[in-house]
C-alpha positions in Angstrom: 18.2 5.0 12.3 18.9 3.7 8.8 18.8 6.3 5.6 15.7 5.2 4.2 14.0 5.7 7.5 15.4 8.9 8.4 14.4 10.4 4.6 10.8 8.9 5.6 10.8 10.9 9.0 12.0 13.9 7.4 9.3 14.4 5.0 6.7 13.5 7.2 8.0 16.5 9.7 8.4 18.5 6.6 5.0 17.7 6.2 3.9 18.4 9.6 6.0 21.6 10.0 6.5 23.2 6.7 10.1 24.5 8.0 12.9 22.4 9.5 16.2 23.4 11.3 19.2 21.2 11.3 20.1 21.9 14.7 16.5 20.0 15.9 16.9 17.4 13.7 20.4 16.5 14.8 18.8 16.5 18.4 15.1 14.8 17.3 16.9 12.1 14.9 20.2 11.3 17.1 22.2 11.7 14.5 25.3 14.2 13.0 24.4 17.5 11.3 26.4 16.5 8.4 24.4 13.4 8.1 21.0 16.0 8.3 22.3 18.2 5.5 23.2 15.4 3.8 19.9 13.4 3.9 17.9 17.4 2.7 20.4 17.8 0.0 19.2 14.6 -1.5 15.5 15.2 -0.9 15.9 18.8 -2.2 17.8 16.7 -5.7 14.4 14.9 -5.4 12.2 17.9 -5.5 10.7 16.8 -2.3 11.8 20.1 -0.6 13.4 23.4 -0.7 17.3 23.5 1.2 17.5 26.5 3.0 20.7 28.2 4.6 20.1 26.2 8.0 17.7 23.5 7.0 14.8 23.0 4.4 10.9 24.1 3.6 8.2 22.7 1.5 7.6 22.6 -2.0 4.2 23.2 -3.3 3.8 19.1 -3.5 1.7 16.7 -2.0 3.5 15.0 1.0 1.7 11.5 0.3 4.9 9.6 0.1 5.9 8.5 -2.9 6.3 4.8 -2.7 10.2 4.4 -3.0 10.3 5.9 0.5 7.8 4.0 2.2 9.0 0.9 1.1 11.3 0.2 4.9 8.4 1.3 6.9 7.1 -1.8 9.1 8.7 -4.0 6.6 8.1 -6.8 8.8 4.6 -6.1 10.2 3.8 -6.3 6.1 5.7 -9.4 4.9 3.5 -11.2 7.7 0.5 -9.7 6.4 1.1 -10.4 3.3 2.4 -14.3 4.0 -1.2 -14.5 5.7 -3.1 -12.8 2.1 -1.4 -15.0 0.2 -2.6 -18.3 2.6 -6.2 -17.2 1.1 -4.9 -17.8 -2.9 -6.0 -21.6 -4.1 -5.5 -22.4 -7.3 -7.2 -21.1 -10.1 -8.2 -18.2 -8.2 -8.8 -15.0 -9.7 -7.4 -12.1 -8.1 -7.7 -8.1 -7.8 -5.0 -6.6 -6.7 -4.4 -2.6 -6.1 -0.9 -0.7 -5.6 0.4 0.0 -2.0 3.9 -1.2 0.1 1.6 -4.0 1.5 0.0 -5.2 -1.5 3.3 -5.1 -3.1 4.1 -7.9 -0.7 1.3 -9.9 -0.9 2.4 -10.1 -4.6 6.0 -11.3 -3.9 4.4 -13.8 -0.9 1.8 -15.3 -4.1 5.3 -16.1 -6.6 7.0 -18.0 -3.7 3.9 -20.3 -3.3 5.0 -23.5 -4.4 1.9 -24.9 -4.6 0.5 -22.6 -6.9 3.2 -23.7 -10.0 1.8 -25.9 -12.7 2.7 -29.3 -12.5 4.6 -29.0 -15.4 6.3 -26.1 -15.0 4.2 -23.8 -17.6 0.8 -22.3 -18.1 -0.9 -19.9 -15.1 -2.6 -21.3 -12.3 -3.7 -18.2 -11.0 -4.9 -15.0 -12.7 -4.1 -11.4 -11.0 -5.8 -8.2 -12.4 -3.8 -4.9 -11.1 -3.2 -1.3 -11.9 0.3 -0.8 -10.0 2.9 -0.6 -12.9 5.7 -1.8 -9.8 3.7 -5.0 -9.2 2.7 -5.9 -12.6 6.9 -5.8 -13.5 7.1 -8.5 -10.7 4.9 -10.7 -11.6 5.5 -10.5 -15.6 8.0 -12.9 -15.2 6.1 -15.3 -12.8 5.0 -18.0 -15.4 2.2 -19.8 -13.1 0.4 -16.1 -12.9 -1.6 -14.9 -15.7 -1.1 -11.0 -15.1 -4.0 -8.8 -16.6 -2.6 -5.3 -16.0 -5.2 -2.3 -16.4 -4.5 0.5 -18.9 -4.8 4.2 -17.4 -3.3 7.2 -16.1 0.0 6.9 -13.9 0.5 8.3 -10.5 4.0 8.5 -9.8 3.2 8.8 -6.0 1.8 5.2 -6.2 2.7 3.8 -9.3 -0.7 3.2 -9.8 -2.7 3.4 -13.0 -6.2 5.5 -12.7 -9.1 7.0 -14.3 -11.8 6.1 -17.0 -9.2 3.4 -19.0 -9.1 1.4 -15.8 -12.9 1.0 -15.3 -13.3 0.2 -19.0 -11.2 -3.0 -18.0 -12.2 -3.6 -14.3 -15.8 -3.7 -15.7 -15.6 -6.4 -18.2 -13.8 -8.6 -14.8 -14.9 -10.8 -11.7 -12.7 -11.7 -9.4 -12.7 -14.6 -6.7 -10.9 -12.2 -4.0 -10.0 -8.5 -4.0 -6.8 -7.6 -2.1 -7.1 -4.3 -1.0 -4.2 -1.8 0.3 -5.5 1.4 2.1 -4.7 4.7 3.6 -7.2 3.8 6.4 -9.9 1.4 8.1 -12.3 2.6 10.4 -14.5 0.2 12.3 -17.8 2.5 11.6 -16.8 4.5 8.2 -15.1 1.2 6.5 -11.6 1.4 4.4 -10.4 4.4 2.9 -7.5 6.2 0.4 -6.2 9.6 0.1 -6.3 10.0 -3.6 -10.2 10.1 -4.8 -9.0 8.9 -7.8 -7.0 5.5 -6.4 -10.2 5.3 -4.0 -12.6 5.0 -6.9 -10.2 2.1 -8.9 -10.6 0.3 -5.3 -14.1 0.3 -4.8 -14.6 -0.9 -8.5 -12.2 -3.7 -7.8 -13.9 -4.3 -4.4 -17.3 -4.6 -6.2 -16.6 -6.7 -8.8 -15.2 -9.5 -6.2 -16.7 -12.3 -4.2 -14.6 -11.7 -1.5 -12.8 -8.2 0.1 -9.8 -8.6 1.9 -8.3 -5.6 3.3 -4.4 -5.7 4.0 -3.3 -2.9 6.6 -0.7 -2.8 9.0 -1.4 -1.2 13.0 -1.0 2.1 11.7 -3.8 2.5 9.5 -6.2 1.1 11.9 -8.9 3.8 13.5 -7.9 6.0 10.3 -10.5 7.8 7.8 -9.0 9.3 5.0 -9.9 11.5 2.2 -11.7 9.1 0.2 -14.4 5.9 0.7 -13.3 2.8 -1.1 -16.2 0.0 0.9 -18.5 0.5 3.8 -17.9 -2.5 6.5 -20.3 -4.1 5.2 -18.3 -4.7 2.3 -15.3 -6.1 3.9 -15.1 -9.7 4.2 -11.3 -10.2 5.8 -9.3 -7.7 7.3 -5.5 -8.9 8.2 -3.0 -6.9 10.3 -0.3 -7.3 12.5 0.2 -7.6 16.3 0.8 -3.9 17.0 -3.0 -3.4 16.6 -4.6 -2.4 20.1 -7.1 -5.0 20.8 -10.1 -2.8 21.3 -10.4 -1.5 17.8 -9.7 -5.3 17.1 -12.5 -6.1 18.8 -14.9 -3.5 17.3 -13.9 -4.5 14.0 -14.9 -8.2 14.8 -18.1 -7.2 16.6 -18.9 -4.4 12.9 -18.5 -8.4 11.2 -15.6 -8.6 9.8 -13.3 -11.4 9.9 -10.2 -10.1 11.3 -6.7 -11.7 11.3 -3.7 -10.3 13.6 -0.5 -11.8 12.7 
């Protein structure tokens, strides 16, 4: 197991348990307890945890993941998903966008689209409205994209801007597609986020579109969190990969929604 992975699996179980012993984790993680005390010194430099004599605790923080170590997780599963988000993009489309691992690759699928560079090597051809800081920094230097990039409050969990500063731009918008990251997608409840806060910049975006397209790997499928961002209803496209069991698959085609498994 690579470093980035095992730092992901550690604060998940960290998470989970609240205490953690380096003996288990040499045996759970298959790897050397120097390695262990080496991967919870660095999260406890991080804040992310407490070291403790024989392994580590929580911290009074939220373990929703900051994005820096979520970035390796089903790297794969996403680029696909995202190669298949950015298939939707024709020119002169304009396009919400919200923060997220996936959404982040959806972004970096969009600048390798030949087809959307001007003919003469200048001027936009496609306009993409975000509040992720992280994406926005990407894309500034993507001369056929004319970036519109919300003002607001920063979460440093998601790099995501939020609150009233965002609506006050989102409002003023419309948008040809809306390109939705979530926390989870339930064939009944609809898409969801964990922060009430990131679910409400969502569901503006969502609303102020012609077309929802929500981008979520296997994992999130089934999955209600915290927050509501659309009904089903409101969801056009859904794309995920091929790890998705194909009865939930089915239920989300049968709810109406257009759903693409790559």
């Amino acid at each position: 197991m690579k470093r980035p992975d095992r730092l992901n699996r550690l604060l998940e179980l960290i998470a989970e348990r609240h205490t953690l012993e380096v003996d288990e984790l040499q045996s759970e993680l298959g790897v050397s307890a120097a390695t262990i005390r080496r991967d919870l010194d660095h999260l406890d430099e991080q804040r992310m945890l407490t070291r403790t004599r024989g392994g580590a605790v929580a911290n009074n923080v939220a373990y929703d993941l900051p994005i820096r170590y979520k970035t390796t997780r089903k790297i794969g599963e996403k680029q696909r998903i995202a190669a298949a988000a950015a298939e939707l993009v024709r020119s002169g489309m304009r396009i919400a966008c919200n923060g997220g691992t996936t959404t982040t690759e959806v972004a970096r699928a969009l600048t390798m689209r030949d087809d959307l560079a001007a003919e003469d090597g200048t001027g936009p051809t496609i306009t993409i409205a975000t509040n992720a800081v992280n994406i926005a920094s990407e894309l500034a230097v993507r001369p056929q994209v004319k970036l519109v990039l919300t003002g607001g409050v920063m979460r440093t969990q998601s790099y995501e801007l939020v609150g009233s500063l965002v609506d006050a731009v989102l409002d003023q918008l419309n948008f040809d597609l809306a390109i939705v990251g979530v926390n989870g997608i339930d064939p009944v409840h609809g898409a969801s986020a964990a922060d009430e806060k990131e679910a409400a910049v969502n569901r503006l975006m969502a609303s102020r579109s012609a077309r929802v397209v929500i981008v979520a790997d296997s994992s999130k499928l089934g999955l209600t969190a915290f927050a509501n961002i659309c009904t089903v209803e409101e969801i056009d496209v859904l794309i995920t990969d091929s790890g998705a069991d194909a009865r939930i698959i089915e239920e989300f085609r049968q709810a109406g929604i257009e759903t693409v498994v790559v």
